[in-house]
C-alpha positions in Angstrom: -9.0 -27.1 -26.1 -5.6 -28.6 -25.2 -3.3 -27.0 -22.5 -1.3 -24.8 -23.9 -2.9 -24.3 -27.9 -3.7 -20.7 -27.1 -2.9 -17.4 -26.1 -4.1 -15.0 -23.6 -2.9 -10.8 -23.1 -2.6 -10.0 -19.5 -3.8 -6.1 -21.0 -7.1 -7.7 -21.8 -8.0 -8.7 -17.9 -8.9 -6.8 -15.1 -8.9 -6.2 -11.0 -11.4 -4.9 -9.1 -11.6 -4.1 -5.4 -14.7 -4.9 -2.6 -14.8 -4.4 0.9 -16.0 -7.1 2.9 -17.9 -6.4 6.2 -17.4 -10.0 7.6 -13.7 -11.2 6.6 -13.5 -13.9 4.4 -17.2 -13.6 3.0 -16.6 -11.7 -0.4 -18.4 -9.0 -1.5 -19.4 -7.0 -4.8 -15.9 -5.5 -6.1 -16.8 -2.6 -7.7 -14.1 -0.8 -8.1 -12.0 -0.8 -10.8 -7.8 -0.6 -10.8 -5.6 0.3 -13.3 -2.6 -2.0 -12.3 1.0 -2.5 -13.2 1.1 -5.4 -12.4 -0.9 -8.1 -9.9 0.8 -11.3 -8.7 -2.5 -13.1 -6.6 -1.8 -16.6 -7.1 -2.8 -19.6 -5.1 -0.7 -22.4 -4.2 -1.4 -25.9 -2.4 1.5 -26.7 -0.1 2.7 -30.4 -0.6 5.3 -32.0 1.7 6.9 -35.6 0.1 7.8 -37.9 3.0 11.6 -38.6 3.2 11.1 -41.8 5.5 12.7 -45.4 5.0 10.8 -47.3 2.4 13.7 -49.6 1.2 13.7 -48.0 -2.1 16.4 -45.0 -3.1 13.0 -43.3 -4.6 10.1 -41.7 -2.2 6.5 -42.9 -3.1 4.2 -40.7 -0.3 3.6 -37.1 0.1 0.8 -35.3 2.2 -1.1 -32.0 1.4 -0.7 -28.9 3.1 -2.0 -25.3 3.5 -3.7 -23.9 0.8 -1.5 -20.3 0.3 -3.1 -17.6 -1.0 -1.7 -13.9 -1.6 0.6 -11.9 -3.7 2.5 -8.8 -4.9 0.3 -5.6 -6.6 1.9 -2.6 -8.0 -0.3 0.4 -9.4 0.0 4.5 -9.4 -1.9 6.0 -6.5 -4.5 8.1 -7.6 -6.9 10.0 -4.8 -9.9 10.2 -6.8 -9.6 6.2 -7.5 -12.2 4.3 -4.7 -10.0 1.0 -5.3 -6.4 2.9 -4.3 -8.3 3.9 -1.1 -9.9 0.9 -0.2 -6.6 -0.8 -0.2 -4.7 2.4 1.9 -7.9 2.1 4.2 -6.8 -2.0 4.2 -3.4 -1.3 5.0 -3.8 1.5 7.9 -6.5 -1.2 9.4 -7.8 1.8 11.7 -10.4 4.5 11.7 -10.6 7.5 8.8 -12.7 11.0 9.6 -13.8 13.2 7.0 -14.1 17.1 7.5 -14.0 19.9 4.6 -11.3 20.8 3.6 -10.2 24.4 5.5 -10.6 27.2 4.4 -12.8 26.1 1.6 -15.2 28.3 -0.5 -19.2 28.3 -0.1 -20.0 25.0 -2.4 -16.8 23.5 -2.8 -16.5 20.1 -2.8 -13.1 19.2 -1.5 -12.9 16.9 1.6 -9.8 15.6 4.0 -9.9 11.9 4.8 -7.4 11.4 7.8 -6.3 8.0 8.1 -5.0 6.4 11.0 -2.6 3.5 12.0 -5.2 1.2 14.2 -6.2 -2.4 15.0 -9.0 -3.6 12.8 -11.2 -0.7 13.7 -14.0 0.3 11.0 -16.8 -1.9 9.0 -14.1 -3.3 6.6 -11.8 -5.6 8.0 -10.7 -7.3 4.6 -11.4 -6.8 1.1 -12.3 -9.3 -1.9 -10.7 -9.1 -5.2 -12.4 -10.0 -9.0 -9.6 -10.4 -11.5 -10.0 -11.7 -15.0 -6.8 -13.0 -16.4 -6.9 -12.6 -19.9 -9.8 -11.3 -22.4 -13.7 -12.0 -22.2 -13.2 -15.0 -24.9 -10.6 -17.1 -23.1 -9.8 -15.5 -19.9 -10.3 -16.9 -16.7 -12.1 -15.3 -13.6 -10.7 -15.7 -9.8 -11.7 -14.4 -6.5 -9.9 -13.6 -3.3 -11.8 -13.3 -0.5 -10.9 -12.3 3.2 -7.7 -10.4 1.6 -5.8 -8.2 3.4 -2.6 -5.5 3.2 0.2 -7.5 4.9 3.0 -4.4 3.6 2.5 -1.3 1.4 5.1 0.3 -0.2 5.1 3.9 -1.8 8.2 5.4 -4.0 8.9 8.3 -6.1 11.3 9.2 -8.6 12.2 11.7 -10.8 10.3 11.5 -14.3 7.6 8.8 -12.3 3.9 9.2 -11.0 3.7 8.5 -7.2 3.5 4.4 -7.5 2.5 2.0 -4.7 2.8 -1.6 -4.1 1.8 -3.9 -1.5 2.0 -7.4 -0.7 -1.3 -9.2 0.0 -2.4 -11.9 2.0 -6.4 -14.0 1.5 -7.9 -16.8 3.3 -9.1 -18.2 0.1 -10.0 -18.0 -3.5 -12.3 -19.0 -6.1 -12.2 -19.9 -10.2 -15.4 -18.5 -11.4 -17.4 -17.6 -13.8 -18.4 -14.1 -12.5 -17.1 -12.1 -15.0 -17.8 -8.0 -14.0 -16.0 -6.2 -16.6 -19.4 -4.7 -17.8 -19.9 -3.2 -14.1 -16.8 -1.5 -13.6 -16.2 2.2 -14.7 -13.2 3.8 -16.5 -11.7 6.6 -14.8 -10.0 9.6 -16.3 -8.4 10.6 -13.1 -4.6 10.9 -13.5 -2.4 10.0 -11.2 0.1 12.3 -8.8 3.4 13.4 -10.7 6.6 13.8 -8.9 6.3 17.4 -10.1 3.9 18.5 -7.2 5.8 16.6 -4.5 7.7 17.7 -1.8 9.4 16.5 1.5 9.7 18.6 4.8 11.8 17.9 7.7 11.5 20.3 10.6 12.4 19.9 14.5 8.7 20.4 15.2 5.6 19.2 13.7 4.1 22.5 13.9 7.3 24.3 11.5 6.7 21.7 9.1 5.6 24.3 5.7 4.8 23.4 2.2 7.8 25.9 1.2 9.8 24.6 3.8 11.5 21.8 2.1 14.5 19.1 1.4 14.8 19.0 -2.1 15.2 14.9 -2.8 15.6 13.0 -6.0 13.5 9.6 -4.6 12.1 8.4 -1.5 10.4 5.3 -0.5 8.2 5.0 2.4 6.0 2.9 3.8 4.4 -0.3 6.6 4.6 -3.5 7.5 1.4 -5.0 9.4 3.4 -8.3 10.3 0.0 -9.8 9.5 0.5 -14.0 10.7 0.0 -15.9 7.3 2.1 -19.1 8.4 0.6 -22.3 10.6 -0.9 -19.3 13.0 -3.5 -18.8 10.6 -4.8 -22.3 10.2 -6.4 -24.9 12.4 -6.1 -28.7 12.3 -9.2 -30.1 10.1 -9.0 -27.3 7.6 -6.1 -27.2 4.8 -7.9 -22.7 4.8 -6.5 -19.8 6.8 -9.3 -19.1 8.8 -7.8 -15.9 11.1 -4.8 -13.2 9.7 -3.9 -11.9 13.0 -2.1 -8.7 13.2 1.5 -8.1 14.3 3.5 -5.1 15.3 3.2 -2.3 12.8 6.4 -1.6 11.3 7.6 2.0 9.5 10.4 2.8 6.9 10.8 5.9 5.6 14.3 6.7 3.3 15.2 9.7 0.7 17.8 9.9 -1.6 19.6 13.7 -1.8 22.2 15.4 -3.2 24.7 16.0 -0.3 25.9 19.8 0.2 24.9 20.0 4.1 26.0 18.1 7.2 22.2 18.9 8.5 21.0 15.2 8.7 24.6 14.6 9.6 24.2 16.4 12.8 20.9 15.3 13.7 21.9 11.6 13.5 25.0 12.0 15.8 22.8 14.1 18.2 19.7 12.0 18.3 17.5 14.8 17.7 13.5 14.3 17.3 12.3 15.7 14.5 8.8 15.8 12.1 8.6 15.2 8.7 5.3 15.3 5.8 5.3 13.8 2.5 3.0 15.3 0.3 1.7 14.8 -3.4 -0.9 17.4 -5.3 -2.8 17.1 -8.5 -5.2 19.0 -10.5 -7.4 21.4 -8.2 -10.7 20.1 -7.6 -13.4 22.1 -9.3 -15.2 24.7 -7.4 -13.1 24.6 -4.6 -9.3 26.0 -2.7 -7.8 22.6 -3.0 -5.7 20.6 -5.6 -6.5 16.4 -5.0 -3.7 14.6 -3.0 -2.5 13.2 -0.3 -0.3 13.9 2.3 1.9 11.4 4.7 3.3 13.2 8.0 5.3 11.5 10.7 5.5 13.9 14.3 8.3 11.8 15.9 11.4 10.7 13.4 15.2 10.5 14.3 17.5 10.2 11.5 19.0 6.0 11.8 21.7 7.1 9.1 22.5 10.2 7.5 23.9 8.7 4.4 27.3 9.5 4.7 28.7 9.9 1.0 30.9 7.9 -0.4 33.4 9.3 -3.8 33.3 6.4 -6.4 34.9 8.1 -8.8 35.7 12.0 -10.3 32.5 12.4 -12.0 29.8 11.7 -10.0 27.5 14.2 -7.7 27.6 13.2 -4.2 24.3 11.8 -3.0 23.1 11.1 0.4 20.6 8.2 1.4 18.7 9.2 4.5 16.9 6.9 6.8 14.5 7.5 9.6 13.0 5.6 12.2 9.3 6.3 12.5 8.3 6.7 16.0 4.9 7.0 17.5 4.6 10.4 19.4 4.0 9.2 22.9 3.5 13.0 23.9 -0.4 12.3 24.3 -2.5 9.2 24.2 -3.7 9.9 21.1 0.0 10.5 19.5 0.7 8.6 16.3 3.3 7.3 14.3 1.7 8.0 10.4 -0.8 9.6 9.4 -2.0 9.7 6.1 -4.4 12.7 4.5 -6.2 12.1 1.3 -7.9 14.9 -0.5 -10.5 14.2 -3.1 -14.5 14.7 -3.4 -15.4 11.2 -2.1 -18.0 11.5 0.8 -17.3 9.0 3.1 -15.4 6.0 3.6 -16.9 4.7 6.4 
């Protein structure tokens, strides 16, 4: 085969998702992802050396880090294990699982909170299987020690509720290991902007399903600051060998029409106030509650209130409002996010 005679379909390939209990030591990836798109690539770093040879022309270079990592994009879906395995990645902290409330004798339908933390759990990383093009010609990689460096989530009118994140490995692998045959196709659809919703309130406690600011997009979401550069290596290895944590980092931004000075007002007064996020599906069988999840934030203040501006006579005014996301340091177990996901999974301990 010469480089280049051929061609493969990106559609034909596949991603699937492990946990790894020991970071960096990959794992079975078992579950299976519908993506958008997936941009894991691996890079060697070279460096030429610009030194005085006489000669107008360099002749030496040296190699560098071996940089692993790259962009994913997919629609969240609750049901999905591989969408929660990388939310469980990105929120690097614990996750309890009760019953839903108020649920009927039998039902099935379970909360899993999950909580902003510092590596807590039995899953510090994850591993990834990807084939890149079909069975035939396609080749298999795997990322091992990977972790969520940011997550991203956005809706839009006429749009499922999408994610993407940006993620960082120690290493990876061209294999042979081809699992297509072990993963599973899911029929699980994924959450429509149609059963979303966005509450603002002055106190976590107001904050109502019916209560709400009607938005046409929003984007929200983390950065973990994770240390990918010369922090992550050592001197004899050209392999990150640690992906140390930084300072957690929130955004949170919605773009409505503009008919109230309410987030006006609360900008120029610094007022605290809560806010929830929240995106339902089908309700699961048997029991009170639909599939979701649910993103709420006790201790926001409005950074700009999207003051309009008139571009032009026919336009509607639109407001682009931006909080900063707090933790609430009322009590030592306040929190800055907290995510809810509702599906039938038992545990993701």
């Amino acid at each position: 085969m010469a480089v280049g005679d051929t061609a493969l379909l990106g559609g034909l390939g596949y991603v699937a998702v492990g946990r790894e209990t020991t970071a960096g030591t990959y794992n079975t990836c078992t579950a299976a992802l519908d993506v958008l798109s997936f941009g894991m690539v691996t890079t060697q770093e070279n460096k030429i050396l610009e030194q005085v040879e006489r000669n107008r022309t360099y002749s030496k270079r040296v190699s560098q880090m071996k940089m692993v990592g790259g962009p994913l994009t997919f629609y969240y879906v609750p049901e999905v294990l591989a969408c929660n395995y990388i939310l469980q990645n990105a929120f690097v902290g614990t996750i309890t699982t009760a019953t839903v409330a108020s649920e009927t004798t039998g039902g099935g339908g379970l909360d899993h909170t999950f909580n902003i933390g510092n590596l807590e759990g039995s899953f510090p990383s994850m591993c990834f299987n990807s084939r890149k093009g079909d069975s035939t010609g396609g080749k298999v990689f795997q990322y091992h020690g990977v972790k969520v460096n940011d997550i991203a989530f956005s809706a839009e009118m006429n749009e499922p509720l999408k994610c993407s994140v940006n993620l960082v490995a120690l290493d990876s692998t061209q294999v042979a290991n081809d699992i297509e045959s072990a993963l599973a196709v899911t029929t699980a659809k994924p959450l429509n902007f149609t059963a979303g919703r966005l509450s603002v309130e002055t106190t976590f406690a107001a904050l109502t399903s019916t209560s709400v600011w009607h938005f046409q997009s929003a984007e929200w979401g983390w950065n973990n600051n994770i240390k990918a550069d010369a922090a992550s290596g050592r001197i004899g290895s050209d392999i990150r060998t640690v992906l140390p944590l930084g300072i957690a980092q929130f955004n949170l931004k919605a773009t409505i029409r503009f008919n109230t000075t309410t987030a006006y007002a609360a900008m120029l007064a610094a007022t605290k106030l809560s806010a929830q996020l929240e995106f339902t599906g089908d309700t699961i069988t048997g029991s009170v509650a639909p599939i979701g999840i649910k993103f709420n934030y006790p201790r926001v203040f409005i950074a700009n209130a999207g003051d309009p501006v008139i571009n032009g006579p026919d336009e509607v005014l639109t407001s682009e409002v931006e909080f900063h996301v707090l933790r609430d340091d009322t009590s030592a177990t306040g929190y800055a996010l907290q995510a809810i996901v509702t599906n039938t999974t038992t545990s993701f301990a």
